[in-house]
MDTraj code that builds the backbone (N, CA, C; nanometers):
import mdtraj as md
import numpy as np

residues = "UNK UNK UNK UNK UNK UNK UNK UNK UNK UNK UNK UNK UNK UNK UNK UNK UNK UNK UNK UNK UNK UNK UNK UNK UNK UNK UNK UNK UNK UNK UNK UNK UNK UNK UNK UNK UNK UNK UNK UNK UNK UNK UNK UNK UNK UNK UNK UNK UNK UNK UNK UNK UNK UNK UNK UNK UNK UNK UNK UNK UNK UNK UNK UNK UNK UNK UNK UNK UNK UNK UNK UNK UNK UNK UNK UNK UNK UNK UNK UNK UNK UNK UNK UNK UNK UNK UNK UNK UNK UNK UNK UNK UNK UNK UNK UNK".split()
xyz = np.array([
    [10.0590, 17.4066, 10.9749],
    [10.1484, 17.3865, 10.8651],
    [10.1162, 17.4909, 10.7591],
    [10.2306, 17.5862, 10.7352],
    [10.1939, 17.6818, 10.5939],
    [10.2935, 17.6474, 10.4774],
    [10.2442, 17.6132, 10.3877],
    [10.3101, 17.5431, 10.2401],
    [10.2593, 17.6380, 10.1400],
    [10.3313, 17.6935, 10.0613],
    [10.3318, 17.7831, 9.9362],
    [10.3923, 17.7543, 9.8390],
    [10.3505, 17.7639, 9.7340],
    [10.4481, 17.6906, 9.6166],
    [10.3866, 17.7983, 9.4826],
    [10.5019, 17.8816, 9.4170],
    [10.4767, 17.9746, 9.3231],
    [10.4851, 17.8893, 9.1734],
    [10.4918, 17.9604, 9.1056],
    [10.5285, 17.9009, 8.9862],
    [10.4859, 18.0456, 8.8255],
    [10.5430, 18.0577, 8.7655],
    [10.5292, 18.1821, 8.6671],
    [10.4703, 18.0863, 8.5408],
    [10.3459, 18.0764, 8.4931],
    [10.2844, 18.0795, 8.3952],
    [10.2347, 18.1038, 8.2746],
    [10.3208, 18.1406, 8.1897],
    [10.2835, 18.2231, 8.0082],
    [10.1930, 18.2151, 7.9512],
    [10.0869, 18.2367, 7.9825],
    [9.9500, 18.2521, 7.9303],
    [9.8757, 18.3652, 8.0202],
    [9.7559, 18.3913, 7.9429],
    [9.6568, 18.5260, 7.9679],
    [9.5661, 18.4363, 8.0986],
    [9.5661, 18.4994, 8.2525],
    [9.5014, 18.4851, 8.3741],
    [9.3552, 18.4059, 8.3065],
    [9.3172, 18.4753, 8.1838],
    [9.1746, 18.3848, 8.1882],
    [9.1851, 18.2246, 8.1466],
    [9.3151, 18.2072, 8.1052],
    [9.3332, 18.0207, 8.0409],
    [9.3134, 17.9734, 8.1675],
    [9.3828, 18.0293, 8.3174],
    [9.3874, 17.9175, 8.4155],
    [9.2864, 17.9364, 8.4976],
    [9.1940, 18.0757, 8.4909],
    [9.0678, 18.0333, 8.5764],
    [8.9867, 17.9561, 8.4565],
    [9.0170, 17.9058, 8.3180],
    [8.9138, 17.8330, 8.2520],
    [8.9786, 17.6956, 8.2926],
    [9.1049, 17.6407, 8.2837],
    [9.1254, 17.5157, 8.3213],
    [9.0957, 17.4960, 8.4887],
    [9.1012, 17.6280, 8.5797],
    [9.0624, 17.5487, 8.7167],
    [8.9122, 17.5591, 8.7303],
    [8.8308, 17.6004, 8.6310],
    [8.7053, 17.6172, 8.6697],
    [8.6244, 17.4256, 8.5767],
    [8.7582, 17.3907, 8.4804],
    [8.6906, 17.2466, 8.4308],
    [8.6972, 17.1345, 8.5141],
    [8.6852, 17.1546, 8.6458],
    [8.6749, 17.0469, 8.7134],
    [8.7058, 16.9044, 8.7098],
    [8.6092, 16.9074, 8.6181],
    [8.6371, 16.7171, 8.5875],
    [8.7280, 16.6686, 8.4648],
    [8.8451, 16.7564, 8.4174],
    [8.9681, 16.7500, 8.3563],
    [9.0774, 16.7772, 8.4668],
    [9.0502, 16.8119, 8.5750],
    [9.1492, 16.8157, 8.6494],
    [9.2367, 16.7044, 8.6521],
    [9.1789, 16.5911, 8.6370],
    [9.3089, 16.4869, 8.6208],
    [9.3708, 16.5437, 8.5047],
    [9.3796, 16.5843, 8.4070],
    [9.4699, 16.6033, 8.2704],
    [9.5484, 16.6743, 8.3840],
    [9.5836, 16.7050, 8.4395],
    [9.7249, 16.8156, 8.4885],
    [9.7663, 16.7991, 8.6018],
    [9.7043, 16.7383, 8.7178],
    [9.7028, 16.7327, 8.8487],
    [9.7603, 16.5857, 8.8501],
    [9.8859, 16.5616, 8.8945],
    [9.9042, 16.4137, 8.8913],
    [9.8859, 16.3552, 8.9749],
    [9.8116, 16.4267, 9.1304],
    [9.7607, 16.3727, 9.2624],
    [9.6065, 16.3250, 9.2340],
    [9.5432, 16.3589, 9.1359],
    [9.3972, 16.3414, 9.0920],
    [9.3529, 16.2542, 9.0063],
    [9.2546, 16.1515, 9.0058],
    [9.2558, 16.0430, 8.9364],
    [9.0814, 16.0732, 8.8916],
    [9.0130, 16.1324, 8.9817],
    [8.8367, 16.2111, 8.9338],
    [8.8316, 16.3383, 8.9795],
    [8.7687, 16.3994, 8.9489],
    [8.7132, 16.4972, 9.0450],
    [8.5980, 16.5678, 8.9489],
    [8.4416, 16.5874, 9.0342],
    [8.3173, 16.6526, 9.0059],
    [8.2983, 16.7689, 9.0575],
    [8.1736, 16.8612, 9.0022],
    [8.0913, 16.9291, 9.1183],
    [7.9545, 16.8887, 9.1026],
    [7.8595, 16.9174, 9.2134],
    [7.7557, 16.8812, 9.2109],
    [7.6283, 16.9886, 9.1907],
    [7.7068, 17.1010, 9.0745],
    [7.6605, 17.2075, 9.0501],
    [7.7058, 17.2870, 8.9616],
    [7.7204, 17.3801, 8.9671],
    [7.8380, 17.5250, 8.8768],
    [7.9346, 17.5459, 8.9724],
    [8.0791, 17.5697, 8.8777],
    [8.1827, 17.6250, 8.9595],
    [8.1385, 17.7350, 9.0370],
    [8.1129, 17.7292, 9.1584],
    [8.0919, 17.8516, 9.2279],
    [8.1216, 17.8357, 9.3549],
    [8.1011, 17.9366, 9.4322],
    [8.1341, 17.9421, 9.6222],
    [7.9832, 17.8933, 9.6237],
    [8.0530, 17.7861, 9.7383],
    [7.9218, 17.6917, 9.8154],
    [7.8632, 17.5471, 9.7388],
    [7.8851, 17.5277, 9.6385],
    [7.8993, 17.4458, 9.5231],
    [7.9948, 17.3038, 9.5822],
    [7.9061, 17.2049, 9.5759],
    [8.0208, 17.0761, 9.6830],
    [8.0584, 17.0108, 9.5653],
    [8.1746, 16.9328, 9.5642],
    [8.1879, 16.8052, 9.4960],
    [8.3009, 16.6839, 9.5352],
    [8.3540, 16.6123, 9.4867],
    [8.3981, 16.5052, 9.5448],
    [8.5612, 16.5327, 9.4571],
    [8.6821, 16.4807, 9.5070],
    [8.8288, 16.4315, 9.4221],
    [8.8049, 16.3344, 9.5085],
    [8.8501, 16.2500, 9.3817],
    [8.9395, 16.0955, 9.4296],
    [9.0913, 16.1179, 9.4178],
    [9.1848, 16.0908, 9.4980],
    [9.2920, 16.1092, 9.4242],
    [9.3809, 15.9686, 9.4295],
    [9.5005, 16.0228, 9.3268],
    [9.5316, 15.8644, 9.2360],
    [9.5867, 15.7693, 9.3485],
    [9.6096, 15.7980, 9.4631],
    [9.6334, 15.7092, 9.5568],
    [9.5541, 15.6938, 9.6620],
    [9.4164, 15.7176, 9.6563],
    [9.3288, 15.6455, 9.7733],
    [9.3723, 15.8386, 9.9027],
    [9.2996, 15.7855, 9.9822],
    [9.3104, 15.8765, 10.0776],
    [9.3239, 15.8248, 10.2245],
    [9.3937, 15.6952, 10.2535],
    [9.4570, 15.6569, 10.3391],
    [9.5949, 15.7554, 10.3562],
    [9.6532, 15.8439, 10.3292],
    [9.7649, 15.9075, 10.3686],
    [9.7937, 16.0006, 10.4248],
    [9.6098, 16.0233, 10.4595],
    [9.5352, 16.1210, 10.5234],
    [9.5584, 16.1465, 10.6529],
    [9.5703, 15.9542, 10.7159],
    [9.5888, 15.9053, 10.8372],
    [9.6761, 15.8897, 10.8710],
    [9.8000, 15.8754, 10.8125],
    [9.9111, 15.8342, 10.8526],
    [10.0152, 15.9357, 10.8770],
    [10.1282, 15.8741, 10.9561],
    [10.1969, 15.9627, 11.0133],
    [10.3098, 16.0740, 10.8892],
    [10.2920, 15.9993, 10.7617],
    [10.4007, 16.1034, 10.6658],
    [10.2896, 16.2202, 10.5954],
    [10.1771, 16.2392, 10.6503],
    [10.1245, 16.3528, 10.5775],
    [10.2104, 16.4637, 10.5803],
    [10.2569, 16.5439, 10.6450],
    [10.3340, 16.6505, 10.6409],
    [10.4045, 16.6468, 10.4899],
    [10.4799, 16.5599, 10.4671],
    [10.5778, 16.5139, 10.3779],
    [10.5125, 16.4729, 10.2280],
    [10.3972, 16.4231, 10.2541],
    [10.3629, 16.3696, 10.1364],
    [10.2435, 16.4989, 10.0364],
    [10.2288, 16.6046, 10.1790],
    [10.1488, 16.6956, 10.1198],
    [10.2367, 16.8149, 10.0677],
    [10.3802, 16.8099, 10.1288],
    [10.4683, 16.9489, 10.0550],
    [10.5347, 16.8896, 9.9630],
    [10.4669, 16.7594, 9.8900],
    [10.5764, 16.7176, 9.7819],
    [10.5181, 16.7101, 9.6784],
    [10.3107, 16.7604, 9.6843],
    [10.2473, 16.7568, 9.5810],
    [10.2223, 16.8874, 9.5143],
    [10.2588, 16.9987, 9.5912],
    [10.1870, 17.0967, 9.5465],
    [10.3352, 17.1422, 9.4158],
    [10.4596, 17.1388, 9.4361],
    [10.5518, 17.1288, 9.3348],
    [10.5613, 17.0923, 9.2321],
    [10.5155, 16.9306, 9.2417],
    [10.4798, 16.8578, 9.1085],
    [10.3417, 16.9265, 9.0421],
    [10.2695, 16.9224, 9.0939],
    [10.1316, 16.9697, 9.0817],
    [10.1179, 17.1435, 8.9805],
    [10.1969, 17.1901, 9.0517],
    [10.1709, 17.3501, 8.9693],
    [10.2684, 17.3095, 8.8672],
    [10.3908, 17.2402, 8.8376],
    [10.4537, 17.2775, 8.6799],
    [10.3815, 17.1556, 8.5877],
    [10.2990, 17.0683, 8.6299],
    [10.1741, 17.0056, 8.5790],
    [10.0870, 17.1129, 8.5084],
    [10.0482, 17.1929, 8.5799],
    [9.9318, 17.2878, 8.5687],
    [10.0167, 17.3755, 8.4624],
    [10.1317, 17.4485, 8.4768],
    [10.2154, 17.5036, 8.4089],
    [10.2145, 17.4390, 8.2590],
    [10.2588, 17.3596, 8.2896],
    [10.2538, 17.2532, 8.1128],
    [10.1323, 17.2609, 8.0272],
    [10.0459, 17.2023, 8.0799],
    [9.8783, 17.1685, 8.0511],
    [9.8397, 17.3440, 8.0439],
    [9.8534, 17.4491, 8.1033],
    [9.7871, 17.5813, 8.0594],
    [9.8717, 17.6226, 7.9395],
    [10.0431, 17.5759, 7.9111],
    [10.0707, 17.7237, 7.8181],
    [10.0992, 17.6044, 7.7051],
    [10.0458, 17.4330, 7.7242],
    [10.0345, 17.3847, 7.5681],
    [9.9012, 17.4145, 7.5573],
    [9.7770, 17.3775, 7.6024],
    [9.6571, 17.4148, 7.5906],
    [9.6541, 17.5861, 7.5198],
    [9.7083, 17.6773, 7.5661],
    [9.7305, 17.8254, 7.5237],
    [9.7853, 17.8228, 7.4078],
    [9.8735, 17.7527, 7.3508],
    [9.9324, 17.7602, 7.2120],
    [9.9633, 17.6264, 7.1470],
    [9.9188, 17.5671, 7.1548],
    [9.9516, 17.3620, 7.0886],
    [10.0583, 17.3959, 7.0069],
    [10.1351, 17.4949, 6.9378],
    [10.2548, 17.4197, 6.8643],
    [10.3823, 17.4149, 6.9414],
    [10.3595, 17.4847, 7.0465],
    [10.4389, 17.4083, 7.1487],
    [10.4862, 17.3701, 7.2174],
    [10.5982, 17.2901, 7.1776],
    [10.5953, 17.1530, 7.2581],
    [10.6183, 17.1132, 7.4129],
    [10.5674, 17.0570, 7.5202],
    [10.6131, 17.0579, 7.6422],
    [10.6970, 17.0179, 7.7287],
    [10.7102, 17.0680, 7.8031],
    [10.9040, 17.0328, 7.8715],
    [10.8451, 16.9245, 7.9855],
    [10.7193, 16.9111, 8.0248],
    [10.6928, 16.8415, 8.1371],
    [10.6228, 16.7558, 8.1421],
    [10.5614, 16.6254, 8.1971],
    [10.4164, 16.5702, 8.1424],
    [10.3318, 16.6192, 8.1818],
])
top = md.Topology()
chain = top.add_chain()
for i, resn in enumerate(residues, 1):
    res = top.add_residue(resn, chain, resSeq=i)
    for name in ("N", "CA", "C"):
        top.add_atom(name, md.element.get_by_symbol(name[0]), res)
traj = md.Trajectory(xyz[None], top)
């Protein structure tokens, strides 16, 4: 299965490697994510755990295909929102 999902971002490349490097705010933007740690520094080789907001029974079941090309959409204009209000707070956002 290959799934790609773009999205154009208005902020400077370093806001979103600082929000994907805060790990455990990833719930603020990710609406599939309910925790997520590391058990170290953001780095390669560095383990940690997501919970996400619905359990990980959907893992097993037969609509994964479906339920995984329907997160990454929601998911980046999440990320979209949360980087370019975080980048400028006055304003206001079009998305939650």
């Amino acid at each position: 299965m290959h799934i790609e999902e773009r999205v154009h971002i208005v902020v400077p490349p370093g806001v979103i490697d600082t929000v994907w490097s805060e790990v455990d705010r990833w719930h603020l933007w990710d609406p599939d994510t309910r925790q997520a740690r590391l058990d170290g520094p953001f780095a390669v080789g560095t383990k940690g755990r997501i919970v996400p907001q619905k359990g990980i029974a959907f893992l097993f079941g037969p609509g994964v295909a479906k339920q995984v090309r329907a997160g990454p959409p929601r998911t980046m204009l999440s990320l979209k929102a949360y980087a370019e209000q975080r980048h400028n707070p006055s304003v206001p956002s079009d998305t939650p």
